[in-house]
Backbone as a printed PyTorch tensor [residue, N CA C, xyz], in Angstrom:
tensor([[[130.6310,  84.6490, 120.3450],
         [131.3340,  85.8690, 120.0830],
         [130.8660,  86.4160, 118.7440]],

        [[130.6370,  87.5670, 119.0790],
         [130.2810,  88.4060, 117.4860],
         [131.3270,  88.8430, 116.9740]],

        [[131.6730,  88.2730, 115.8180],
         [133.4670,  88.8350, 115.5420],
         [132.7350,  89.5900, 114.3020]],

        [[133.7430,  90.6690, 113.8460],
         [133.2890,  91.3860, 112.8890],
         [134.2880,  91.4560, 111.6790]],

        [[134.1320,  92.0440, 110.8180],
         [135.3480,  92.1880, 109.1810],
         [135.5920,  93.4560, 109.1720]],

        [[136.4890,  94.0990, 109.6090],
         [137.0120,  95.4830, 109.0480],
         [136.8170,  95.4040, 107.6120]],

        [[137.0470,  96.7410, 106.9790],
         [137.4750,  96.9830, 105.4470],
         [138.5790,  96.0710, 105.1140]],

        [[139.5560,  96.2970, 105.9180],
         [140.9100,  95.2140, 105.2670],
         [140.9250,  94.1330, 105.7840]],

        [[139.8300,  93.5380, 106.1760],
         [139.1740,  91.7880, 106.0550],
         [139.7600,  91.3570, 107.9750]],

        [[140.3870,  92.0560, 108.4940],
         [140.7070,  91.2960, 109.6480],
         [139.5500,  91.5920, 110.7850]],

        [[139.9200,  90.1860, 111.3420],
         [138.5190,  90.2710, 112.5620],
         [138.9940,  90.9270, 113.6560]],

        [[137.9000,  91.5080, 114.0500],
         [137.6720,  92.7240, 115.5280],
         [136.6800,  92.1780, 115.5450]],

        [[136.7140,  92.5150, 117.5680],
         [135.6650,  92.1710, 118.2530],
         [135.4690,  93.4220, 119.4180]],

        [[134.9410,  93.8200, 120.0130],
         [134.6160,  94.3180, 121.3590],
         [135.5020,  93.5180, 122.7810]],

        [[136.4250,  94.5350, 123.3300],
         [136.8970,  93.8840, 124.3470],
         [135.6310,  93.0320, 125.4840]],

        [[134.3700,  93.6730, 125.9390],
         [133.3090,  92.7480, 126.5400],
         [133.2130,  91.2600, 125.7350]],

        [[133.7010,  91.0710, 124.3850],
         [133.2240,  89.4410, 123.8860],
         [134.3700,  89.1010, 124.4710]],

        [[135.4070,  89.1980, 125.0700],
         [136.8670,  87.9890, 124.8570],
         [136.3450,  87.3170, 126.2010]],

        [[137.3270,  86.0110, 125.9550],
         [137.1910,  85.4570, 127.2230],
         [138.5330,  85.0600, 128.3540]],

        [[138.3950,  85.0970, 128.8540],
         [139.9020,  84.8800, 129.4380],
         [141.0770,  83.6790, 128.9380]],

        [[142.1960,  84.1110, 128.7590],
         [142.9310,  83.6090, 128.0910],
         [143.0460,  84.3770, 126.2460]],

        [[142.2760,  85.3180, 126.1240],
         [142.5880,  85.5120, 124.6030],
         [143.2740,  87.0950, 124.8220]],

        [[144.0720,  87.0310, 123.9950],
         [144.9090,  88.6950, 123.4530],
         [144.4540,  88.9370, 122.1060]],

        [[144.8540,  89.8960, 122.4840],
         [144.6030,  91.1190, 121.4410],
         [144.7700,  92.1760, 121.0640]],

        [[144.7800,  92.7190, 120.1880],
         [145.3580,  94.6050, 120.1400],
         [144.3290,  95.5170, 119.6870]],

        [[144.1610,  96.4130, 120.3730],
         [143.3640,  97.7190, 120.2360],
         [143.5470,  98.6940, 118.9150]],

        [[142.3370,  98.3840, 118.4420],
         [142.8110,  99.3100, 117.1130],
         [141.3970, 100.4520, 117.3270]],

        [[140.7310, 100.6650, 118.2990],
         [139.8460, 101.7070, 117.8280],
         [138.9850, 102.3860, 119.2800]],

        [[138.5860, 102.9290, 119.5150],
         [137.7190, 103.0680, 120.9340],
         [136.7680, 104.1370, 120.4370]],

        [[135.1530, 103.9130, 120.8410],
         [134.5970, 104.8120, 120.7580],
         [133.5300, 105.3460, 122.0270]],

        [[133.3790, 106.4850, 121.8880],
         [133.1680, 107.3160, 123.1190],
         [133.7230, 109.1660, 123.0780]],

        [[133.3700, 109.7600, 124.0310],
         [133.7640, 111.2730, 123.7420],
         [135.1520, 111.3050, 124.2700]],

        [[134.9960, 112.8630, 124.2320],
         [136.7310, 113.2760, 125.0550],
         [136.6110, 112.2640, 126.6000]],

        [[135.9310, 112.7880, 127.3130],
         [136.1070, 112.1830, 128.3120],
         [136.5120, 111.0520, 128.8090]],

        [[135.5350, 110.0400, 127.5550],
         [135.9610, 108.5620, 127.7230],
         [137.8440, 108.4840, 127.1930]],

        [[137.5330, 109.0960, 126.0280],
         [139.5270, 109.0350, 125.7810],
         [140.2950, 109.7380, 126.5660]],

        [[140.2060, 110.1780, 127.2960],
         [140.7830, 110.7190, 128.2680],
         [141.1780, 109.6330, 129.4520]],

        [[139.8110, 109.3210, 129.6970],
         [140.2590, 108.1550, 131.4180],
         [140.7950, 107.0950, 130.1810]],

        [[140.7120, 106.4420, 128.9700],
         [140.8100, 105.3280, 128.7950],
         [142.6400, 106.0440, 128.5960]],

        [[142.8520, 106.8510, 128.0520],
         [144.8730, 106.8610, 127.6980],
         [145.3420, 107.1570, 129.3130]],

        [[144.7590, 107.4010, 130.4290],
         [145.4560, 107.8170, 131.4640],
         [145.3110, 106.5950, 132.2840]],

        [[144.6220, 105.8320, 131.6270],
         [144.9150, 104.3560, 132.4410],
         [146.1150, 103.8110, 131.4640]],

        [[146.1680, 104.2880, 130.8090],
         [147.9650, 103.3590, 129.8250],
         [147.1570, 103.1340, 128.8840]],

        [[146.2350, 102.7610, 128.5800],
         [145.6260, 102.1270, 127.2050],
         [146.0980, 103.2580, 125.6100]],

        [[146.0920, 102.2140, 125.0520],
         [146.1400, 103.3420, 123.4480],
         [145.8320, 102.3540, 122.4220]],

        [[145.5370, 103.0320, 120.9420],
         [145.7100, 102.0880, 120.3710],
         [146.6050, 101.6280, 119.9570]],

        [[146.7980, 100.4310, 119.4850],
         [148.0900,  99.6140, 119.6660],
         [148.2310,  98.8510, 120.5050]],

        [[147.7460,  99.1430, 121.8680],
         [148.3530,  98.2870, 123.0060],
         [147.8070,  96.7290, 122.9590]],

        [[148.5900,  95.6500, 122.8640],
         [148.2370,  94.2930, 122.8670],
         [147.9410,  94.2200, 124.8710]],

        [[146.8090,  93.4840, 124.6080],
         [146.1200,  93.0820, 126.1920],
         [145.3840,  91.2310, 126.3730]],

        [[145.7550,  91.5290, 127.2440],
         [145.2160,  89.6090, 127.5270],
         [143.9050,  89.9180, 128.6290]],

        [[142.8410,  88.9420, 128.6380],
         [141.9690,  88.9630, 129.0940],
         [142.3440,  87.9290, 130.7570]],

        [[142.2910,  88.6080, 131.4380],
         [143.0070,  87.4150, 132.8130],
         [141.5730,  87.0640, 133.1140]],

        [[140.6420,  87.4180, 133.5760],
         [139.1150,  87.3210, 134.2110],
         [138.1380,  87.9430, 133.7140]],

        [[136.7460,  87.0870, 133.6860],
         [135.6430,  87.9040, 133.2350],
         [134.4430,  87.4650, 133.8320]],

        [[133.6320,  88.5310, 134.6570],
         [132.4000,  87.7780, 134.9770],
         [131.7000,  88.0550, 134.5970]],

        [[131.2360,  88.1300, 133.4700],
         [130.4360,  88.0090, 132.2870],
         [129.6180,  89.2010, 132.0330]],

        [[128.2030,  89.3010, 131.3820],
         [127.8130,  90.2550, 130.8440],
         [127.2150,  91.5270, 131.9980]],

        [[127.7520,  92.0970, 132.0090],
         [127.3730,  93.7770, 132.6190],
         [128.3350,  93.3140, 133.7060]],

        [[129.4090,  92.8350, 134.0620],
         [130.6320,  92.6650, 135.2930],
         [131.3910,  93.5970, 134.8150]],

        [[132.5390,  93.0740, 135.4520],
         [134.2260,  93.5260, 135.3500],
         [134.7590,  92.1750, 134.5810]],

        [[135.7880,  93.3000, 133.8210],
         [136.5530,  92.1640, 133.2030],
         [138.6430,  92.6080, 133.3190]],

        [[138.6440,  91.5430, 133.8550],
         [140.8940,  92.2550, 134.4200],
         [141.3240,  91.9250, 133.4330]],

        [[142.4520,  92.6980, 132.7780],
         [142.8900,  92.7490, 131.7610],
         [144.5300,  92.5670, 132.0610]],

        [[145.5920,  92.5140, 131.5030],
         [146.6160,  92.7850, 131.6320],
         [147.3870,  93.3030, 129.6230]],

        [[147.9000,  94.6160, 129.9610],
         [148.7160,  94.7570, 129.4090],
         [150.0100,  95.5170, 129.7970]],

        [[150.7240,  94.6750, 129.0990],
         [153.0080,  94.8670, 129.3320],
         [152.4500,  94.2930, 131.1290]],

        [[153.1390,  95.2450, 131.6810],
         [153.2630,  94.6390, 133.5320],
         [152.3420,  94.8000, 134.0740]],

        [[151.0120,  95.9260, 133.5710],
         [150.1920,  96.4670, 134.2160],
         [149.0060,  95.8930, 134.0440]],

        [[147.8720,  95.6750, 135.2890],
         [146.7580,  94.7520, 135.1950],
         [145.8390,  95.7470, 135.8620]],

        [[144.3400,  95.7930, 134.8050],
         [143.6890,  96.8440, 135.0510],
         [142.0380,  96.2130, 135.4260]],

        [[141.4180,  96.8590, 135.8950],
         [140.1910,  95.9760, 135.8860],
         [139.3050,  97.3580, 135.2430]],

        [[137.9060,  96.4880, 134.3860],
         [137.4280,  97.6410, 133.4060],
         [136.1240,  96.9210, 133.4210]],

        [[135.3740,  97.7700, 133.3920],
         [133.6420,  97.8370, 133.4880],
         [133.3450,  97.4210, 132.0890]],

        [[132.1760,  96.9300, 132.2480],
         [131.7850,  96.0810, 131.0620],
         [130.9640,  97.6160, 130.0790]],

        [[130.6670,  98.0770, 130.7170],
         [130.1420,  99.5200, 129.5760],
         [131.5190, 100.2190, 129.0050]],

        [[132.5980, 100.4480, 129.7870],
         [133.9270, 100.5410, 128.6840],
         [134.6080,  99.6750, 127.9800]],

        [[134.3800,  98.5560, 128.2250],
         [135.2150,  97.1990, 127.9390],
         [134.3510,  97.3200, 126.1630]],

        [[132.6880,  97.5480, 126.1280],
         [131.8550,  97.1200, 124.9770],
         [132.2340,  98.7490, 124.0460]],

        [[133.1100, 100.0790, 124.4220],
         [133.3770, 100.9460, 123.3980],
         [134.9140, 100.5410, 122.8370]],

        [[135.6200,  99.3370, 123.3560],
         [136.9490,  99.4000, 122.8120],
         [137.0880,  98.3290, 121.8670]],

        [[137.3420,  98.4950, 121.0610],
         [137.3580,  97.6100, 119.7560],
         [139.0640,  96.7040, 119.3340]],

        [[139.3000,  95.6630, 119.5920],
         [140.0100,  94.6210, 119.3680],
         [140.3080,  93.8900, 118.3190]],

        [[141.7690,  93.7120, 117.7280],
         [141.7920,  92.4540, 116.7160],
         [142.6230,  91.8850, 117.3540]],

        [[142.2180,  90.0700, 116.7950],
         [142.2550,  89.3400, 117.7220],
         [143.9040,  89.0830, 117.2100]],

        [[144.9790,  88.4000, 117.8600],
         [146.2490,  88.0330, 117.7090],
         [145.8190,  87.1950, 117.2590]]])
């Protein structure tokens, strides 16, 4: 996993590095309108804490669950959403 240092020292990673079984909360997404668009109308925001249920690895799908709702997300959106880890 490539974990990284924000300015205020805490580690983020790319939702594509987690592996199943790890949470985390969304602090950033990058991409245009469009991409923020499908990514808040699927429920996502930042803030939202998400658990990694499944992943089949690099360029797959990876299922996510956050609160009740379980989403499945392409590994080219999964690598613009940016995570710190719980």
């Amino acid at each position: 996993m490539h974990g990284r240092r924000s300015r205020a020292g805490s580690h983020f990673v790319r939702l594509s590095e987690l592996r199943p079984g790890q949470r985390a909360r969304i602090i950033a997404v990058r991409g245009g309108r469009g991409f923020r668009e499908r990514f808040s109308g699927m429920g996502l925001h930042i803030g939202s804490e998400i658990e990694v249920l499944q992943s089949t690895g690099s360029n797959g799908m990876i299922l996510i669950r956050t609160g009740n709702t379980r989403l499945m997300i392409g590994y080219g959106m999964a690598n613009k959403i940016f995570l710190q880890l719980e």
